[in-house]
C-alpha positions in Angstrom: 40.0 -57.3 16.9 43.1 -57.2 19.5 44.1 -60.1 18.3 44.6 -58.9 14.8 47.7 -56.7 16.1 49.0 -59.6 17.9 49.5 -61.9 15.2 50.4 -59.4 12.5 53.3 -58.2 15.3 54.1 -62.4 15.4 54.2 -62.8 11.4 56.2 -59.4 11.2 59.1 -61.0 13.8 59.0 -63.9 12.1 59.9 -62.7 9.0 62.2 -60.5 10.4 64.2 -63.9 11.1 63.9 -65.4 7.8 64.7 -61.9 5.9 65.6 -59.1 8.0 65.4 -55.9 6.9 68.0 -53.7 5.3 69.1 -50.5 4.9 68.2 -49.4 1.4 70.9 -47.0 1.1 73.7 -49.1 2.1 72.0 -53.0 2.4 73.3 -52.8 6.0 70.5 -54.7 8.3 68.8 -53.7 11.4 66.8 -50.5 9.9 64.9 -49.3 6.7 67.6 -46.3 6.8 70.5 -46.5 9.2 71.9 -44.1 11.1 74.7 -43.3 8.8 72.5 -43.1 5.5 69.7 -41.4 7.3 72.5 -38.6 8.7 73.9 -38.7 5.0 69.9 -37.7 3.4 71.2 -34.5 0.9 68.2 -32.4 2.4 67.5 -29.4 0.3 67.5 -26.5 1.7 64.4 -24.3 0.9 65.5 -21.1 1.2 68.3 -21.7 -1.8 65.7 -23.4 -3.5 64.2 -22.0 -7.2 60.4 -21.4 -6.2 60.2 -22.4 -9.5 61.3 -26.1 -10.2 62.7 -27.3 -6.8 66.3 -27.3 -8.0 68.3 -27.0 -4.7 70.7 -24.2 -5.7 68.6 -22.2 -7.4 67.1 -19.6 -5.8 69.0 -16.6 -6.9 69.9 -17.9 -10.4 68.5 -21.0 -11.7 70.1 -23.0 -14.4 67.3 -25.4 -14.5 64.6 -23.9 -15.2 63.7 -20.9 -18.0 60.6 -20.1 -17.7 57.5 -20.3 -16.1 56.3 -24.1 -14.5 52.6 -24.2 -14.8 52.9 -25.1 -10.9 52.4 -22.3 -8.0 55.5 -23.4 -6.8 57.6 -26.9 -6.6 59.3 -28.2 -3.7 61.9 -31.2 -3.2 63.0 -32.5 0.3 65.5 -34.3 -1.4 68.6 -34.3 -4.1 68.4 -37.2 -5.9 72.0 -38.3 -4.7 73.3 -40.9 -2.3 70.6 -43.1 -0.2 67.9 -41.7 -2.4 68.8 -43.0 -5.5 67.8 -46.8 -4.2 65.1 -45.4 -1.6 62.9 -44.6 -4.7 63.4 -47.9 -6.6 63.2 -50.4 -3.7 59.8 -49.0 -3.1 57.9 -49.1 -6.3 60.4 -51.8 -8.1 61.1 -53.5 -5.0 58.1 -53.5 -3.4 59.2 -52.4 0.3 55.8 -50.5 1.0 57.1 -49.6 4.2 59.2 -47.0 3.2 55.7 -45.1 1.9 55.2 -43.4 5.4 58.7 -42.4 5.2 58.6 -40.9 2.2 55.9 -38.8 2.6 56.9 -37.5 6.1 60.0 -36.1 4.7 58.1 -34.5 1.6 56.4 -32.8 4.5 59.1 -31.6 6.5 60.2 -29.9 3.4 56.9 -28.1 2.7 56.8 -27.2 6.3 59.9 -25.6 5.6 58.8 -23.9 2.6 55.9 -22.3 4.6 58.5 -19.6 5.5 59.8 -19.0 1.8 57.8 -17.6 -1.1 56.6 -18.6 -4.0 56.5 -16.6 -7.5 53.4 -14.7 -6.8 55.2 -13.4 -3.2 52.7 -15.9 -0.9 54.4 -19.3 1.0 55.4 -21.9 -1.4 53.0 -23.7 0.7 49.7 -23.0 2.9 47.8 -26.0 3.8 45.1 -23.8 5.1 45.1 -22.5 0.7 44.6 -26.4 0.4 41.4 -28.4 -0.6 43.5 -31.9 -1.5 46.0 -33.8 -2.0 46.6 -35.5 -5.2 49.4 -37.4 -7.2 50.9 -38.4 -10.2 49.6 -42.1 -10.6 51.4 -45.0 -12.2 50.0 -46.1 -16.1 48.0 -49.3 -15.8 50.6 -51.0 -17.1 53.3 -50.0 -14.4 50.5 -50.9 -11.7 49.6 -54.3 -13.2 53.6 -55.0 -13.5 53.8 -54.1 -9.4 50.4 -54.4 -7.9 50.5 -51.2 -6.5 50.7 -47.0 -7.2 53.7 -46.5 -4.8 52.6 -42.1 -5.2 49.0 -43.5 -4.2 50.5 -45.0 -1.0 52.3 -42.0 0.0 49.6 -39.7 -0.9 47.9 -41.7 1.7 50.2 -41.4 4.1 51.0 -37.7 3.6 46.8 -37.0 4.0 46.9 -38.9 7.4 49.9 -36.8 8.4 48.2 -33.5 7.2 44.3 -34.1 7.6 43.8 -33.0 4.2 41.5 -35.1 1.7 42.9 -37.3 -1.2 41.6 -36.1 -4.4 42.6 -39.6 -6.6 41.8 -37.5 -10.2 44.7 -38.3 -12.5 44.8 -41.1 -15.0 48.0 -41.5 -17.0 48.1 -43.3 -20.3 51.5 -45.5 -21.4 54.5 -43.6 -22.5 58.1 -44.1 -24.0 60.2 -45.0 -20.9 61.5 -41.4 -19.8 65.0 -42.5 -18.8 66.9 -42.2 -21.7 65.3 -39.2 -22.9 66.0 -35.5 -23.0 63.9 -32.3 -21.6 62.6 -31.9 -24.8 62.0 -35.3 -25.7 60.7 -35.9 -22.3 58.0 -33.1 -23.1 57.1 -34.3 -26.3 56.5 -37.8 -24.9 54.4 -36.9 -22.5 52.1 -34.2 -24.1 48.7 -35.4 -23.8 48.8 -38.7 -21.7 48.0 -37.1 -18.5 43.5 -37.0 -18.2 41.3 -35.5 -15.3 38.8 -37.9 -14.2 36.6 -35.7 -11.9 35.5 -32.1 -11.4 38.4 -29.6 -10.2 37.2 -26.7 -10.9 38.3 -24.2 -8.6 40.2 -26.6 -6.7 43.8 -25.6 -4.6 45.7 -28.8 -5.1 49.2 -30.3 -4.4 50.4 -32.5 -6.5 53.0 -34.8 -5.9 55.5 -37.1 -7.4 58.5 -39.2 -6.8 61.4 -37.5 -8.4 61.6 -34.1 -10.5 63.7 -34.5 -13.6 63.1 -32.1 -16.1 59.6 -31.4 -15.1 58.1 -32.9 -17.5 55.8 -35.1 -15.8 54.7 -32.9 -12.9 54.3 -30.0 -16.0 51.6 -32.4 -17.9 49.6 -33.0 -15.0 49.4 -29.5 -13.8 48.1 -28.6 -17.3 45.7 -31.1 -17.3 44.3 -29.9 -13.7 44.4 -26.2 -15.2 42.6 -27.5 -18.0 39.9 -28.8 -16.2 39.6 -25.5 -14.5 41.8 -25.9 -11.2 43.8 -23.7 -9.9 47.8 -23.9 -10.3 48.7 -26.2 -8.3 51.7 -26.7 -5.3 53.8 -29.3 -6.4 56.0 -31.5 -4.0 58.5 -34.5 -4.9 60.5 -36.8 -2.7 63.9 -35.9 -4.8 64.9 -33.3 -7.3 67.5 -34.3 -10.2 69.7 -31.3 -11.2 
């Protein structure tokens, strides 16, 4: 119906007046990311990357990393510094949604940037013609009855309408210790076990993505619960890297 994107453009200027939007790096208003914050993104650069675990100065040496990721190869647009540290939590704690499409275009950028860097095995950190799907790590049900939403779900969604690939939704997650406060080891220990595959993967050339890479542990699980179920080791992506 035309109408439909009349009025939603009426209701989204109307609230624009009773709660205009802010900058979530610097809570600024006039844009989702100003000008400054946006300029001041730490953007990693992929070709000082580890292959490995995404950490953005590790591509010679890494320090974060030692040994093997059960991952093809895992890349990070972003350090998890500055602007980025709030982007992540006023989506999914927040609830600003419309930073999803955001998010995933600048995941993108960096795995079109990783197209010209190699992984482990010598091939591109990332093909999306060796790609049947997208999928991501999902929320636990009790995180998604707490917001109402999988914010990785939204921007999987977006990041398939950027890319024309298909969404493969075939995670679950079962509750956990909150990760936070927790080392890599604990981390690893917490998680072992609570990621499931709920449909046939065999064979499949995913990429998996998350929000922010820690320790790995999270984006580790879930890539050996897709190898499990017979899929192939899959590309890994996340908004922000922690090192």
């Amino acid at each position: 119906m035309p109408g439909r994107g009349v009025l939603s453009a009426v209701m989204d200027e109307a609230l624009e007046l009773v709660a205009p939007t802010r900058c979530v790096g610097c809570d600024e208003p006039g844009a989702l990311l100003c000008d400054e914050c946006l300029a001041a993104l730490p953007w990693v650069r992929q070709e000082l990357a580890c292959p490995n675990c995404g950490a953005p100065h590790g591509g010679l040496t890494c320090t974060e990393c030692s040994e093997p990721w059960e991952t093809r190869a895992c890349v990070c647009a972003l350090g998890f510094l500055g602007p980025v540290r709030r982007l992540v939590p006023a989506m999914k704690d927040y609830h600003e949604l419309r930073l999803a499409p955001v998010m995933a275009a600048a995941m993108l950028c960096a795995l079109e940037e990783a197209t010209a860097w190699p992984a482990a095995d010598g091939r591109p950190r990332y093909d999306a013609g060796e790609v049947d799907a997208v999928c991501f790590v999902p929320a636990t049900a009790t995180a998604f009855a707490r917001r109402g939403f999988d914010h990785m779900e939204l921007v999987a969604r977006k990041l398939c309408r950027l890319t024309g690939l298909p969404l493969a939704d075939v995670l679950v997650r079962r509750r956990a210790r909150d990760q936070r406060e927790l080392g890599q080891a604990e981390r690893a220990a917490n998680l072992a076990g609570t990621v499931e595959v709920a449909d046939d993967v065999s064979g499949m050339r995913l990429l998996l993505l998350d929000d922010v890479v820690t320790t790995g542990s999270t984006i580790r699980e879930a890539s050996r619960a897709l190898l499990a179920r017979g899929a192939c080791p899959p590309t890994a992506c996340a908004l922000a890297r922690v090192w």
